[in-house]
C-alpha positions in Angstrom: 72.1 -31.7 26.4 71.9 -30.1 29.7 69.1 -30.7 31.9 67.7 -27.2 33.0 66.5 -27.1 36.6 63.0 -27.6 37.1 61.4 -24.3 39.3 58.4 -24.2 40.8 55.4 -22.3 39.2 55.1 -19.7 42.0 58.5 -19.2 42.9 58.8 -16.2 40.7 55.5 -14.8 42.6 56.7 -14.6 46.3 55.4 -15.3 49.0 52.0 -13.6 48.0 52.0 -15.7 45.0 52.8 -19.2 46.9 49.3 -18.6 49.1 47.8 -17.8 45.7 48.1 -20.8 44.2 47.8 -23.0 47.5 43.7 -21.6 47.9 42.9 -22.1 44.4 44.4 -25.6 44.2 42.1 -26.1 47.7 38.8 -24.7 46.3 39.7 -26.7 42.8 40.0 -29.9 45.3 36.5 -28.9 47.1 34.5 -27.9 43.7 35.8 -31.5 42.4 34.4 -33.3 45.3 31.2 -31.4 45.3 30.5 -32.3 42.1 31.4 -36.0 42.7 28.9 -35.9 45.8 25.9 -34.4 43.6 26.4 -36.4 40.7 24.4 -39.1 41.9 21.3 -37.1 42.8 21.3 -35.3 39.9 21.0 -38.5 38.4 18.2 -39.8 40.5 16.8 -36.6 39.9 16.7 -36.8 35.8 15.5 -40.4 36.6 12.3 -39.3 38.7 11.7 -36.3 35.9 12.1 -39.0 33.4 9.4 -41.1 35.2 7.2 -38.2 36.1 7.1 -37.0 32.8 6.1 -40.3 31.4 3.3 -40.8 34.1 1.9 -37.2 33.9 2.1 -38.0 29.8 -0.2 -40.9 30.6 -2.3 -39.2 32.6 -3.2 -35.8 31.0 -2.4 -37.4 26.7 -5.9 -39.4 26.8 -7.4 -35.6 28.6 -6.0 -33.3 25.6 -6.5 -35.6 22.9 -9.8 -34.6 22.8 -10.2 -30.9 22.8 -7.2 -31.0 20.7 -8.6 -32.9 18.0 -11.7 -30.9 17.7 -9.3 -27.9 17.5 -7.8 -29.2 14.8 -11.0 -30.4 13.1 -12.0 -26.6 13.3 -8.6 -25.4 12.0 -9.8 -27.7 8.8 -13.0 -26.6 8.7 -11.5 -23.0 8.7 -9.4 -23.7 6.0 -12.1 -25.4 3.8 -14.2 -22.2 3.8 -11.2 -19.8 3.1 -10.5 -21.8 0.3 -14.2 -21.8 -1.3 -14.0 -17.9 -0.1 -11.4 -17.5 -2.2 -12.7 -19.2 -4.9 -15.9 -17.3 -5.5 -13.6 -14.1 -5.2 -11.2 -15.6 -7.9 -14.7 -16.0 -10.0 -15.9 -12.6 -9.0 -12.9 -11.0 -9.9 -12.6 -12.6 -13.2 -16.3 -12.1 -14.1 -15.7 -8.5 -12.9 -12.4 -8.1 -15.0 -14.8 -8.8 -18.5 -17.4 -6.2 -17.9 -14.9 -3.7 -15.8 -12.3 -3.2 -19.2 -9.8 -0.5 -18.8 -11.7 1.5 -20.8 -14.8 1.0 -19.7 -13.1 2.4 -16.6 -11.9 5.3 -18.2 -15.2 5.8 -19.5 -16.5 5.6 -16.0 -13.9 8.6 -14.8 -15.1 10.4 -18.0 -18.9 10.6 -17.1 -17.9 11.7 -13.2 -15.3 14.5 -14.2 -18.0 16.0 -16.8 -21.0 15.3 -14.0 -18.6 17.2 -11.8 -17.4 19.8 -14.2 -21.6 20.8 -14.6 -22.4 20.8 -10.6 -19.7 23.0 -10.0 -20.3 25.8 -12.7 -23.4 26.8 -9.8 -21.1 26.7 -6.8 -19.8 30.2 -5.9 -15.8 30.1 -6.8 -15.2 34.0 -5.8 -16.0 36.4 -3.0 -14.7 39.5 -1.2 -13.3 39.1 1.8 -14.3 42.7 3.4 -11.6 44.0 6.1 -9.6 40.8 6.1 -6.6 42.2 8.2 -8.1 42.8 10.9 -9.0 38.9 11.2 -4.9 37.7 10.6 -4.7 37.1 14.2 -8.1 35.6 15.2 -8.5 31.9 15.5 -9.9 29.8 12.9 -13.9 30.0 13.8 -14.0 33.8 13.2 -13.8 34.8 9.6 -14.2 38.3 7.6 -17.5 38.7 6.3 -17.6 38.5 2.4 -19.3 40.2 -0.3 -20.8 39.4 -4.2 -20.4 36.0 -4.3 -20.4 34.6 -7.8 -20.7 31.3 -9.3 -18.4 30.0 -11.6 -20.8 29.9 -14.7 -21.6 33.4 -14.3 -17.6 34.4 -15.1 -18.0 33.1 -18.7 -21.6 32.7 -19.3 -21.8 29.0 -18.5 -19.8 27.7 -21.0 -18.5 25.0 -19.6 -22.3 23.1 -18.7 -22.3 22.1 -22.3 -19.0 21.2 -22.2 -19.1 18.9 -19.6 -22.7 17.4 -20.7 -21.1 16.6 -24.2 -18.5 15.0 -22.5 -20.6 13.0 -20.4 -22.6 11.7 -23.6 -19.0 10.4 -24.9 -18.5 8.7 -21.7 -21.7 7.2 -21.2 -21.7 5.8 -24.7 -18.1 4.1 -24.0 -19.6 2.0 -21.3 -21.8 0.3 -23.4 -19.1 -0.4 -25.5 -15.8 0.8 -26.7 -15.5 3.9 -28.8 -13.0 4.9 -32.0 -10.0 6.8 -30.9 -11.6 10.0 -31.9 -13.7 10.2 -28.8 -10.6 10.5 -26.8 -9.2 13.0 -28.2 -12.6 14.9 -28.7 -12.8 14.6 -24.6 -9.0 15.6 -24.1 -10.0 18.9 -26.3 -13.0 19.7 -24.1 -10.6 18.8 -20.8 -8.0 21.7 -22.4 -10.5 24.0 -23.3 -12.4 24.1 -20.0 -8.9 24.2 -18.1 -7.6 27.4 -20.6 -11.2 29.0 -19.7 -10.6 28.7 -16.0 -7.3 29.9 -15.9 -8.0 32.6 -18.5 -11.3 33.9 -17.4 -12.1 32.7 -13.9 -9.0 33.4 -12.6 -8.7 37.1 -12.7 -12.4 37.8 -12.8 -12.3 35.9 -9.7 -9.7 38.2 -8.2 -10.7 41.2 -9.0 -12.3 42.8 -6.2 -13.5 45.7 -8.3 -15.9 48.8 -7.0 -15.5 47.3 -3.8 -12.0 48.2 -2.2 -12.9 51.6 -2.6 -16.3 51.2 -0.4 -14.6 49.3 2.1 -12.0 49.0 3.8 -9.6 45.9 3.6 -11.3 44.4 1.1 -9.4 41.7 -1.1 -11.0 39.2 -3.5 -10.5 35.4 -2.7 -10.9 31.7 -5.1 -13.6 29.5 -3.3 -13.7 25.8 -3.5 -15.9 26.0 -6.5 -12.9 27.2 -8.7 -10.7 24.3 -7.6 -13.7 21.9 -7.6 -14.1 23.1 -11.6 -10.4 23.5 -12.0 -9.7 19.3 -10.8 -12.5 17.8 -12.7 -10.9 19.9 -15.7 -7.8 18.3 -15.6 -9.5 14.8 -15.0 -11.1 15.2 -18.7 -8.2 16.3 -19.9 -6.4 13.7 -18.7 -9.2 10.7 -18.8 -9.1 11.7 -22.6 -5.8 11.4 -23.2 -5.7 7.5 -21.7 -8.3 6.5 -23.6 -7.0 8.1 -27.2 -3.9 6.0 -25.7 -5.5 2.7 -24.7 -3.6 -0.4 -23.0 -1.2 -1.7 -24.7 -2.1 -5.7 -26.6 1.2 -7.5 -26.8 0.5 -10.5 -29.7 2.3 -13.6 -29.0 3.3 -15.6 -32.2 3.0 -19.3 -32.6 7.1 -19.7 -31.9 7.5 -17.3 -28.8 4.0 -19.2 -27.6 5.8 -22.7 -28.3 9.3 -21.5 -26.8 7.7 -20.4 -23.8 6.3 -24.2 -23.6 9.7 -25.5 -23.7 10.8 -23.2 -21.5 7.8 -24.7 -19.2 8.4 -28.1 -19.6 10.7 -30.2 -17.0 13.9 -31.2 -18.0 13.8 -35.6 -18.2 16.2 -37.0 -15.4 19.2 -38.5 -17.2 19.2 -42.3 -16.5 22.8 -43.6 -17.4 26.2 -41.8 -16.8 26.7 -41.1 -20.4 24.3 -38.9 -20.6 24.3 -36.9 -17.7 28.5 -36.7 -18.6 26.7 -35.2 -21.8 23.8 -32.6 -20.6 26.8 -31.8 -18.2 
């Protein structure tokens, strides 16, 4: 083996290179005994914090033991209340849940749809709107005068009031206690037959402007609220009807999916010798 010849790390580097390497090594040198001159201090310095600390812990522990203690005994107190709050609201609920059945809530939607399908049979549902173009451009707070105004009951000679008051009576008696399956379907039937009269009747009665587009000029027939007000309590029979024909579902558990769901429940014993955790294994 041949020895190479050893060459200096900044000889490749020049000249520029040499006085490189010279400062760094210099301010390596003066960082190192910086560092050996502050080490002390910065351990009489961790000493003293050391000390303070435990003297200031002395001093202000016995002064926020205290006010921190009744703190706590507040956050306890707090706690105690939430939890008999939420006890009465788990009772409530569950007191609430037997009277308030699904269907008795269906029932409940039945007698407000029909209520609402009667009040709205004397709320106008049609005018005519008399030289409506020339108001296209005008803010909101000026509006075209209108012109006969009907109510809804008047377009098919309140049919609908008894309608809605026999579908009330269904309703009403379902709160007291649940009806057949027939009383569903009896209210779905007067939902679709109030809806088929609105669309059928109201509906183009409503915008038909009639004699009056020829005695003024502009004039166009609109739909009030009171159509849509008759038109969404409507559907709500029709619908309300149909959940309660339908009822909630009553899943039956037999005596072996009742007792498998009790194993399934139970904890698993911790085996106790090798053998027989090499076996549940």
């Amino acid at each position: 083996m041949i020895a190479a010849r050893r060459r200096r790390i900044a000889a490749p580097l020049g000249r520029a290179g040499r006085a490189a390497v010279r400062w760094t090594r210099r301010l390596d040198r003066a960082a190192n005994r910086g560092l050996e001159r502050a080490h002390p201090a910065l351990l009489g310095a961790r000493y003293r914090l050391a000390a303070g600390s435990r003297v200031g812990g002395a001093w202000l522990g016995p002064r926020l033991r205290p006010p921190a203690a009744r703190f706590l005994r507040a956050l306890a107190a707090g706690e105690r209340w939430m939890r008999r709050v939420r006890a009465l609201a788990v009772r409530a609920a569950t007191a609430a849940s037997e009277v308030a059945t699904p269907l008795r809530a269906l029932a409940a939607v039945i007698v407000v749809a029909g209520g609402c399908l009667v009040v709205s049979q004397f709320v106008d549902y049609r005018a005519v709107q008399i030289g409506q173009p020339g108001y296209a451009n005008l803010p909101d707070v000026a509006s075209p005068p209108t012109a006969a105004a009907r109510s809804a009951g008047q377009a098919h000679s309140y049919l609908l009031v008894p309608l809605g008051a026999l579908a009330m009576l269904i309703g009403i008696a379902g709160l007291g206690r649940e009806r057949p399956r027939r009383a569903g379907l009896l209210v779905a039937a007067v939902g679709l037959v109030s809806v088929a009269v609105i669309l059928l009747v109201d509906r183009p009665a409503g915008l038909d402007a009639g004699s009056l587009t020829s005695r003024f000029a502009g004039a166009s027939a609109v739909l009030e609220d009171g159509f849509y007000a008759e038109l969404a309590a409507a559907a709500a029979l029709l619908m309300s009807g149909l959940l309660y024909y339908a009822r909630p579902c009553r899943i039956r558990i037999s005596s072996s999916g009742r007792a498998a769901s009790g194993r399934r429940r139970r904890p698993r014993r911790r085996a106790s010798s090798p053998a027989r955790v090499a076996r549940s294994a």
